[in-house]
TIVOLUM-151972 format. One line per 10 residues: number of its first residue (from 1); their letters; for each residue x, y, z of N, C-alpha, C. Coordinates in steps of 0.1 Angstrom, whole numbers, plus 5000, padded with zeros to 4 digits. Each point is the difference from the previous one (the first is absolute). Layout:
<atoms>
NUM) A) X,Y,Z,X,Y,Z,X,Y,Z  ...
</atoms>
This chain:
<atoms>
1) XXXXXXXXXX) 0941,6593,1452,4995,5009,5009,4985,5000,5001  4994,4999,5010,4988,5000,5005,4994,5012,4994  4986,4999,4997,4992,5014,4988,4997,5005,5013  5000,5012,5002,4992,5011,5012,4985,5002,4989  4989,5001,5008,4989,5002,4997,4988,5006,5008  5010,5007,5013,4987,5006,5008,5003,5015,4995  4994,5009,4989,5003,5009,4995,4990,5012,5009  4984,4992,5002,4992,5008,5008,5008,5002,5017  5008,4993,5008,5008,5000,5007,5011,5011,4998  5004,5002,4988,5015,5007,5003,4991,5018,4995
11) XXXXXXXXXX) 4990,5000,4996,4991,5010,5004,4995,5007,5007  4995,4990,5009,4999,5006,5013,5011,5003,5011  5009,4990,4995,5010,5004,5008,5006,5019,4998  5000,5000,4984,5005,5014,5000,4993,5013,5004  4984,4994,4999,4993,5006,5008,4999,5008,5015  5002,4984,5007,5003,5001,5018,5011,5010,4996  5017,5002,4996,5006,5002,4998,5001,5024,4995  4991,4995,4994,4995,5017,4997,4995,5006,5010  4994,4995,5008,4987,5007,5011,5010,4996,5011  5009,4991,5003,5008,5003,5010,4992,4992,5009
21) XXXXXXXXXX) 4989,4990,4999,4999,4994,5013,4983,4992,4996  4998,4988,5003,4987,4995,4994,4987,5011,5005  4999,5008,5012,4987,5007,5001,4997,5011,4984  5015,5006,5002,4995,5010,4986,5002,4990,4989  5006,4993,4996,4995,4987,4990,4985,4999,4999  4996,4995,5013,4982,4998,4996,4994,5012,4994  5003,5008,5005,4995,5016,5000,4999,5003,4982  5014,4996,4995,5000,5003,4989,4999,4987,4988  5000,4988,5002,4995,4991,4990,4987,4997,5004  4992,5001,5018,4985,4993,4994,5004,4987,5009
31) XXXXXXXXXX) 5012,4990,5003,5001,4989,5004,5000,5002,5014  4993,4997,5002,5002,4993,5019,5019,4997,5005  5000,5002,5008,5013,5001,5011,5003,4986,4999  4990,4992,5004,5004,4986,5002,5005,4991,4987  4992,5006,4990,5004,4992,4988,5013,5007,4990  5000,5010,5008,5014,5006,4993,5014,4993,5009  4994,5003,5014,5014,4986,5007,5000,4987,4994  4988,4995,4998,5000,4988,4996,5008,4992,4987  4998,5012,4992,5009,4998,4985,5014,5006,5001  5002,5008,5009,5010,5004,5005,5014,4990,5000
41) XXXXXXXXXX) 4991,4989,5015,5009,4994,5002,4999,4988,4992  4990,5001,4988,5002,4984,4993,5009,5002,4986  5007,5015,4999,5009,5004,4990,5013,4995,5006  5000,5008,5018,5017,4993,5002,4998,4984,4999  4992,4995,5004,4998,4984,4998,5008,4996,4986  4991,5005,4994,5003,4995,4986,5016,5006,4991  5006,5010,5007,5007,5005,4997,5011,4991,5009  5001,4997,5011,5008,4997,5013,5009,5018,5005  4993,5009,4997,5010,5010,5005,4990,5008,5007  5006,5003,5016,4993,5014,5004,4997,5015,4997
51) XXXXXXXXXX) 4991,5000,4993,4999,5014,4990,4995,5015,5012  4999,4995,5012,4995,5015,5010,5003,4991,5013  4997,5015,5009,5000,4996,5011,4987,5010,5008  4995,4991,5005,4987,5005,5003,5005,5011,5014  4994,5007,5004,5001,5013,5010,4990,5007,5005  4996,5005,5011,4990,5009,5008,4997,5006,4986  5006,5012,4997,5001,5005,4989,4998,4999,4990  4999,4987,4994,4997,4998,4987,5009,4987,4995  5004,5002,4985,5010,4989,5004,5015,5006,4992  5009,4995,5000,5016,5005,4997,5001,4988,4992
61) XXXXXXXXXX) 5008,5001,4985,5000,4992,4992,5017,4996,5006  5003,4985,4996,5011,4998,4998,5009,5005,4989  5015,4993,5003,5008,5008,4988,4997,4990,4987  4994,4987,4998,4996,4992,4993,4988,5005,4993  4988,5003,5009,4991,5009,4999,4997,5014,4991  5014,5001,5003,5002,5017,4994,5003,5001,4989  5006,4993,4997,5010,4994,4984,4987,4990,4993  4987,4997,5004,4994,4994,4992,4987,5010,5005  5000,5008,5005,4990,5012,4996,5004,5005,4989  5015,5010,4999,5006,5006,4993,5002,4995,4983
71) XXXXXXXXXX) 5003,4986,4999,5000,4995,4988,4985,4999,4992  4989,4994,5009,4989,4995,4995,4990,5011,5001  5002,5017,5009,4989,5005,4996,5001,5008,4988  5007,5007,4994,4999,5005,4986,4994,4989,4987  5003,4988,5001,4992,4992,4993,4985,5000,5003  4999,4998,5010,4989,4998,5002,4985,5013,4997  5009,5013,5005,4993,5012,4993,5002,5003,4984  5009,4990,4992,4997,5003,4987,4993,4989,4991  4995,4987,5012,4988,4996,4992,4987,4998,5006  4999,5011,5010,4988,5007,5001,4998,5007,4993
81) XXXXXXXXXX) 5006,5012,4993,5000,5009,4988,4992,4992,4990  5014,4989,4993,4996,4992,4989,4987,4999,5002  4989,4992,5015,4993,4999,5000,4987,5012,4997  5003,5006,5004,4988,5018,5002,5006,5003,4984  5008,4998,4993,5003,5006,4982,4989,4992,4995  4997,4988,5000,4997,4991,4992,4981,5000,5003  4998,5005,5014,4984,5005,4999,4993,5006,4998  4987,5000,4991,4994,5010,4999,4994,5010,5006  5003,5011,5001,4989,5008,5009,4993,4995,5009  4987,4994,4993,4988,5000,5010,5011,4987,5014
91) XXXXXXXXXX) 5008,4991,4995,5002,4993,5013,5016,5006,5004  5005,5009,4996,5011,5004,5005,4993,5016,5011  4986,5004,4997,4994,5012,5006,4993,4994,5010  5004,4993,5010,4991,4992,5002,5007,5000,5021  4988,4993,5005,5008,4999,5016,5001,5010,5012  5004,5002,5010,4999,5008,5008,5015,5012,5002  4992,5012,5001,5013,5009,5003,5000,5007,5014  5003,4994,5012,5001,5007,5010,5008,5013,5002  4994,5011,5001,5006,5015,5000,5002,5012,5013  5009,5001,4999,4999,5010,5011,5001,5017,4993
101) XXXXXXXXXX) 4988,5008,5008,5000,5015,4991,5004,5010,5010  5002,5013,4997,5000,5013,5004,4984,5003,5002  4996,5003,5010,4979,4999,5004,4995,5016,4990  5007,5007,5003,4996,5013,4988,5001,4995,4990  5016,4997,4993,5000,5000,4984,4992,4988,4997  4996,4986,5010,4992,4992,4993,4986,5004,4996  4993,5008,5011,4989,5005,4998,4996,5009,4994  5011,5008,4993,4996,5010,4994,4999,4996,4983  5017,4990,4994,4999,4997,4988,5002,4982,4999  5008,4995,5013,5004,4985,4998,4987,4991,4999
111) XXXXXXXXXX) 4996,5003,5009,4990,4992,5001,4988,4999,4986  4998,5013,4996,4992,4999,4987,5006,4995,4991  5013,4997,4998,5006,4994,4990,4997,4980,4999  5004,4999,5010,5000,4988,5006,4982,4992,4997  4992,5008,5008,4987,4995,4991,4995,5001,4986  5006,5003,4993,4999,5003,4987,5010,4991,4994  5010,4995,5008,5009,4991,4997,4995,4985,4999  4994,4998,5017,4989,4986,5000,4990,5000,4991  4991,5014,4999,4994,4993,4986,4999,4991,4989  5013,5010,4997,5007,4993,4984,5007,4991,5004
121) XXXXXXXXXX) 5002,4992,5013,5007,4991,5002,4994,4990,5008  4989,4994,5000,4995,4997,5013,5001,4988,5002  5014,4988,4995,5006,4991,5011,5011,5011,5008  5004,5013,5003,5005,5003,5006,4994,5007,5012  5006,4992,5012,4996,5003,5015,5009,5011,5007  4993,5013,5002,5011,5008,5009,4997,4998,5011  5009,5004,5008,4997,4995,5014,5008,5019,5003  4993,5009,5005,5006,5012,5000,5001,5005,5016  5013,5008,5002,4999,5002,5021,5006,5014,4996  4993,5011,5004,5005,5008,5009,5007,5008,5004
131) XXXXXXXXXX) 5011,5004,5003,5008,5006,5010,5013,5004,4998  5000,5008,5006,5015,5017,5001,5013,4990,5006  4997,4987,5011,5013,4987,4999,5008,4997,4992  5011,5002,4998,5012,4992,4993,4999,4985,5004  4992,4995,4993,4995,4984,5000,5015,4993,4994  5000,4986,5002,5015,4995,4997,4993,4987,4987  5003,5003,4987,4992,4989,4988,5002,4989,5005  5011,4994,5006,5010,4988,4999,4992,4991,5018  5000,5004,5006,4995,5003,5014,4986,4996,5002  4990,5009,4991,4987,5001,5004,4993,4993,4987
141) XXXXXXXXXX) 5009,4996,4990,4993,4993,4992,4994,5011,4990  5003,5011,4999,4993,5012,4988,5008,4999,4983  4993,4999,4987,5001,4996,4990,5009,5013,4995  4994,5019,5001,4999,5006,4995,4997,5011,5011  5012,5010,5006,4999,5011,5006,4999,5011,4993  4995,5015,5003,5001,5009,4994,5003,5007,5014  5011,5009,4999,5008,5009,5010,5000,5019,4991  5000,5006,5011,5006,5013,4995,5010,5000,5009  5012,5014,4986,5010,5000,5010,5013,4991,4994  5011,4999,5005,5010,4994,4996,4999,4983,4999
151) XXXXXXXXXX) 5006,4993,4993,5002,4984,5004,5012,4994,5003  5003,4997,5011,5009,4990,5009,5003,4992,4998  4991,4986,4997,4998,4990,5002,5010,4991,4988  5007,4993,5000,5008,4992,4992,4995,4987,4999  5004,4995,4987,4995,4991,4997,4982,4997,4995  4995,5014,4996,4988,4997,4995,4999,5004,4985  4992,5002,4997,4995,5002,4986,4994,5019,5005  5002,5004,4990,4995,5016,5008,4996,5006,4985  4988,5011,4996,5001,5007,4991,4994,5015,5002  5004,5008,4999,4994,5010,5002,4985,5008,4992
161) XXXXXXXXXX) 4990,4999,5006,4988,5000,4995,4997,5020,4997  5000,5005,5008,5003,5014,4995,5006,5008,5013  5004,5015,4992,5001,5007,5010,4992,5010,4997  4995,5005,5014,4990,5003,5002,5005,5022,5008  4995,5002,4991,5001,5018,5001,4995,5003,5015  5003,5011,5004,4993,5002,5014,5004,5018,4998  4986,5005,5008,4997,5015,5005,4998,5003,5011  5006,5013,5000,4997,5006,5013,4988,5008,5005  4990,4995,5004,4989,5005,5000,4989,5006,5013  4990,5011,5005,4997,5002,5008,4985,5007,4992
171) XXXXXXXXXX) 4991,5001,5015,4989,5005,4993,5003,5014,4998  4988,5006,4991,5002,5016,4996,4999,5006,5017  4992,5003,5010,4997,5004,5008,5015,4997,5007  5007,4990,5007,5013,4998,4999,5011,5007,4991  4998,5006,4992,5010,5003,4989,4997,5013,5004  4990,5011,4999,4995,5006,5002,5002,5012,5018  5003,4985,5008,5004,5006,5014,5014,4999,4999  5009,4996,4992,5013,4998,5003,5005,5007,4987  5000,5013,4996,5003,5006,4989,5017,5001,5001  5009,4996,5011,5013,5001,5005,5009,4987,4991
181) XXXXXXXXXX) 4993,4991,4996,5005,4991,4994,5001,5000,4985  5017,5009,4999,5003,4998,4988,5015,4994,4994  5001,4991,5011,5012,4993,4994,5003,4990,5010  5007,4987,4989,4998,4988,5017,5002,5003,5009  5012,5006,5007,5001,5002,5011,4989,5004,5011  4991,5010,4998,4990,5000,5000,4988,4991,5006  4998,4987,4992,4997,4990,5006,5003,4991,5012  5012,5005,5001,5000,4994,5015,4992,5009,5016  4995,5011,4992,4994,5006,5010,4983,4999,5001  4997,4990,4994,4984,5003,4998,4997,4983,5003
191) XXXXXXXXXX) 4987,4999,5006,4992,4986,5000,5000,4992,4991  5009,4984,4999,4999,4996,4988,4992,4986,5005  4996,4991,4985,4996,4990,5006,5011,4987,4994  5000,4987,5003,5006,4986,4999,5000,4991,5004  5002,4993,4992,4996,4981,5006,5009,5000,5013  5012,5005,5004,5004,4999,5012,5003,5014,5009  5002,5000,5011,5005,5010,5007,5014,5002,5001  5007,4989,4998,5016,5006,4998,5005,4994,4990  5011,5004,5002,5010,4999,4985,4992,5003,4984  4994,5016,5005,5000,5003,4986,5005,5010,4996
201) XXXXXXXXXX) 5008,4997,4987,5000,5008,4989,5000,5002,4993  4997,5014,4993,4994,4996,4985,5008,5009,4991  5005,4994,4991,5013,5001,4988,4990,5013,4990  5004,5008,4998,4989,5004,4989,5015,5007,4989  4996,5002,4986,5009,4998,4991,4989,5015,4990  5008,5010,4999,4994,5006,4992,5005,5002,4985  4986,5010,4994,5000,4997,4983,5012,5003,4993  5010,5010,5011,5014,5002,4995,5009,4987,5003  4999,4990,5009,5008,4990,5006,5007,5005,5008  4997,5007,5008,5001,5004,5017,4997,4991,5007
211) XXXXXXXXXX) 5006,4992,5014,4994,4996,5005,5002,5003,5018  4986,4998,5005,4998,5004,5010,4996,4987,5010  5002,4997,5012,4996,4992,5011,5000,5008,5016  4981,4999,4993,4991,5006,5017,4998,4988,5012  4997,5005,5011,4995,4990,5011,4990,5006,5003  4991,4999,4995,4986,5008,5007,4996,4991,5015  4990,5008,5009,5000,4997,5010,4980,4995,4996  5003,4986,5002,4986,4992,5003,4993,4999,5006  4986,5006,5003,4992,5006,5008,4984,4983,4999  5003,5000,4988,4992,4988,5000,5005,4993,4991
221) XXXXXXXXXX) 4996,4982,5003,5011,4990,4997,4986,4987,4996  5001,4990,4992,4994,4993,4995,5009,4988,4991  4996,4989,5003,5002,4996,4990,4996,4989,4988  4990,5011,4997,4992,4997,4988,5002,5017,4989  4999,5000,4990,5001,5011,4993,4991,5008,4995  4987,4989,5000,4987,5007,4998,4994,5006,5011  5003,5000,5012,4997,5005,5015,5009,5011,4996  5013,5002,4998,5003,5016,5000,5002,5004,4988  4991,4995,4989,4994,5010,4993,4990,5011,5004  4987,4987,5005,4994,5010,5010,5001,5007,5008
231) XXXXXXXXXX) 5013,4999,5011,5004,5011,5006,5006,5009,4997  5004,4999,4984,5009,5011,4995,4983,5010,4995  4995,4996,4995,4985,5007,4994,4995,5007,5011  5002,4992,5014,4992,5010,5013,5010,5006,5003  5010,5003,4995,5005,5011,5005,5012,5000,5007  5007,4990,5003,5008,4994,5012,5013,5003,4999  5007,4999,4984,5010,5004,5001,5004,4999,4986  5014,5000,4999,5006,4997,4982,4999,4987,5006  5005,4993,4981,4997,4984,5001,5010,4995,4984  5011,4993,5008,5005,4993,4985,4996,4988,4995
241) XXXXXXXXXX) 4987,4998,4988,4998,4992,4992,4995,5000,4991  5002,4981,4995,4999,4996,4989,4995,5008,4986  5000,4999,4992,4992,5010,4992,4985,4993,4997  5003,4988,4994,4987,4994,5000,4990,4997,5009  5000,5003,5013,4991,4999,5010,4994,5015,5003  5004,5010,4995,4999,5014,4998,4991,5006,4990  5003,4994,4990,4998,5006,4985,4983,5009,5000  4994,4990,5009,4984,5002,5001,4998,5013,5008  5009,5000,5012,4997,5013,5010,5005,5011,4996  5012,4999,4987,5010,5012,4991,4990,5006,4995
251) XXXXXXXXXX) 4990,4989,4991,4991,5007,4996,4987,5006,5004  4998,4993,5011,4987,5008,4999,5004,5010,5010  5008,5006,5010,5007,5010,5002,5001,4998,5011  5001,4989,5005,4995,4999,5021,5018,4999,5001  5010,4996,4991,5016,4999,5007,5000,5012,4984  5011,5008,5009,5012,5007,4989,5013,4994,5003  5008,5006,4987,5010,4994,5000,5011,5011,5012  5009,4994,5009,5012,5011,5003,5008,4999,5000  5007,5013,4993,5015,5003,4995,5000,4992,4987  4992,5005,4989,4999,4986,4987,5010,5005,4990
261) XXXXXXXXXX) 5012,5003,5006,5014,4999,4990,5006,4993,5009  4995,4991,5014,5013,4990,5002,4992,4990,5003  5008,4988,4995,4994,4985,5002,5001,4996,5007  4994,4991,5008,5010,4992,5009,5006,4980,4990  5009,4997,5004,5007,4985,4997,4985,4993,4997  5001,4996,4988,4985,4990,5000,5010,4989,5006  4988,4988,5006,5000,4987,5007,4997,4991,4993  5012,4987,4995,5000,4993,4990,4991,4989,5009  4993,4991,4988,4993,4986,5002,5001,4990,4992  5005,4992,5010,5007,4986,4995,4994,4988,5005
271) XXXXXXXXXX) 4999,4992,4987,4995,4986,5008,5009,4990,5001  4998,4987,5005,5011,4991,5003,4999,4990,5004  5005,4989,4995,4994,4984,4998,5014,4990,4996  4996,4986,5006,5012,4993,5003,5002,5003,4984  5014,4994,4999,5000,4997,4981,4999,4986,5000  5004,4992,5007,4990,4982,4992,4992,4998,5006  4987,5011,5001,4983,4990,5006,4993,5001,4984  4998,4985,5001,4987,4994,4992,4994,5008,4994  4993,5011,5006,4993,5012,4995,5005,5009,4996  5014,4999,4997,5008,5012,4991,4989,5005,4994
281) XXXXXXXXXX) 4998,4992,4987,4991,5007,4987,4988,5011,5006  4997,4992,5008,4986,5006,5006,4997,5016,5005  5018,4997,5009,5002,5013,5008,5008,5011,4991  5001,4997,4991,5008,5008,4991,4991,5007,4991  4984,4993,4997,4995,5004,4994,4989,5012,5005  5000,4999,5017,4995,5005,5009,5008,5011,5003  5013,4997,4998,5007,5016,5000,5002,5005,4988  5000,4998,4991,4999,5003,4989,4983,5011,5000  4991,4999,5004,4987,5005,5001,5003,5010,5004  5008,4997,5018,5000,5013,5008,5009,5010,4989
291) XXXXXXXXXX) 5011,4998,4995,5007,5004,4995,4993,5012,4987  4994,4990,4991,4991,5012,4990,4990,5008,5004  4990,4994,5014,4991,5009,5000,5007,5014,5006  5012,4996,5009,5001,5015,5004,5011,5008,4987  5001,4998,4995,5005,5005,4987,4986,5007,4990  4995,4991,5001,4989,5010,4991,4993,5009,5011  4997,5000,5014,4996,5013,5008,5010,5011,5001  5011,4993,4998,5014,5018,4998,4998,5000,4985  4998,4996,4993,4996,5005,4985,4990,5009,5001  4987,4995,5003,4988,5008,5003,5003,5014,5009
301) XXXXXXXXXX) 5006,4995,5010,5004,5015,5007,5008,5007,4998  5012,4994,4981,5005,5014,5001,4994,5008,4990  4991,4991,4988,4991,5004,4992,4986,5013,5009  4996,4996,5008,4989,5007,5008,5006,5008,5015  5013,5003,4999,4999,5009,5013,4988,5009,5009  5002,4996,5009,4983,5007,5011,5010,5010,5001  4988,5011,4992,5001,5017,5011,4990,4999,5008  5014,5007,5011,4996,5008,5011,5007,5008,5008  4997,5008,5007,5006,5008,5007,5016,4996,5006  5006,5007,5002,5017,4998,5004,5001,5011,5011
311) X) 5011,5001,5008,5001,5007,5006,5017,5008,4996
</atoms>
């Protein structure tokens, strides 16, 4: 029997194969379109079997194709592993992590993580974007998503980085004009603010485990979180968020808290990354970061609670 030896071939093939079509192939190894057909078709060559079938759309593996995706990619993701076990740090911490963020939570804590990360790591290149988009990793070529909110997505790698507490909050002058609001229901009668105009509700859960679901009516709508903070501080309306984007205006008195025996559902944050890219190590150590630093700010904030006023 003839020795098979195009190994860098049956790689990329499982590659094209993941991404569903050579464009998001480039997108996510780095290779050019041309040279990914090109090896493409010098595997069936060498193989004599048609492994895809090329399409507008992308391309559609054969049933030949499918059966030598299916056999050869789990090997292949466990000696990449072997590979990234056997490196040390400084060259397994190493390379580029293209990322997509949440634009508040990056700017408020992701982002200072991440430079502090290149520092101590500086063959590592982030390449950081942005945006409230449900980006697609596989599609657009992204290493390492961070989402709030529930996860969908099958077939990724996913870990939950924290969950994140949330208040009901309004300024005193606000609190002050609406002395009528003493129980959720309540809230649906007063100016609230949110990242959207419809479809809100907000779950709130009290210290007894009562639970309540208001629809307040959204008078002003944004979506960024640090914009209706400051419309919660001028005055505008109630406002359900984060705790950690708060903590500062709790204390120095510009937001009170309202109705502070009911919660609302904190909003989980998860990140999420193929499970056989190359940069496993890298991105795991990167979530791993996100993961402790917000662990030690809910430590610190249950150790130092901000007083302040409540309603």
């Amino acid at each position: 029997m003839k020795t098979f030896g195009d190994f860098d071939g049956l790689a990329l093939f499982i590659r094209i194969a993941e991404a569903g079509g050579l464009a998001a192939a480039e997108r996510s190894t780095g290779i050019s379109k041309a040279t990914l057909s090109r090896r493409l078709t010098a595997l069936e060559v060498t193989l004599n079997i048609r492994l895809v079938r090329r399409t507008k759309k992308g391309i559609v593996l054969t049933d030949q194709g499918q059966q030598l995706f299916d056999s050869s990619r789990d090997a292949f993701l466990i000696a990449e592993q072997a590979v990234s076990t056997i490196q040390d740090d400084k060259v397994a911490l190493s390379g580029t992590v293209k990322l997509s963020l949440p634009p508040d939570l990056a700017t408020e804590v992701l982002a200072p993580i991440l430079i502090g990360f290149r520092q101590r790591y500086p063959d590592v290149v982030i390449d950081m974007t942005l945006g409230d988009r449900r980006v697609s990793l596989i599609e657009e070529g992204y290493d390492l998503v961070v989402r709030m909110g529930g996860v969908a997505d099958s077939g990724l790698m996913f870990k939950k980085i924290a969950s994140l507490p949330r208040t009901i909050v309004a300024s005193p002058a606000f609190v002050a004009a609406h002395p009528e609001v003493k129980a959720p229901s309540d809230l649906n009668a007063v100016s609230a603010l949110a990242i959207r105009r419809d479809l809100v509700e907000w779950e709130l859960r009290s210290d007894h485990g009562q639970v309540a679901k208001v629809h307040p009516k959204i008078g002003f709508a944004a979506n960024r979180q640090t914009i209706l903070i400051e419309a919660a501080i001028s005055g505008l309306g109630v406002a359900n968020l984060p705790d950690f984007m708060i903590d500062r205006a709790l204390a120095a008195g510009e937001l009170v808290r309202v109705l502070p025996e009911w919660r609302p559902s904190p909003v989980e944050m998860t990140a999420l990354w193929q499970k056989d890219r190359i940069t496993g190590r890298l991105i795991k150590a990167i979530v791993a970061e996100f993961t402790e630093a917000f662990a030690e700010r809910q430590r610190l904030a249950a150790e130092v609670a901000p007083h302040s006023q409540s309603l």
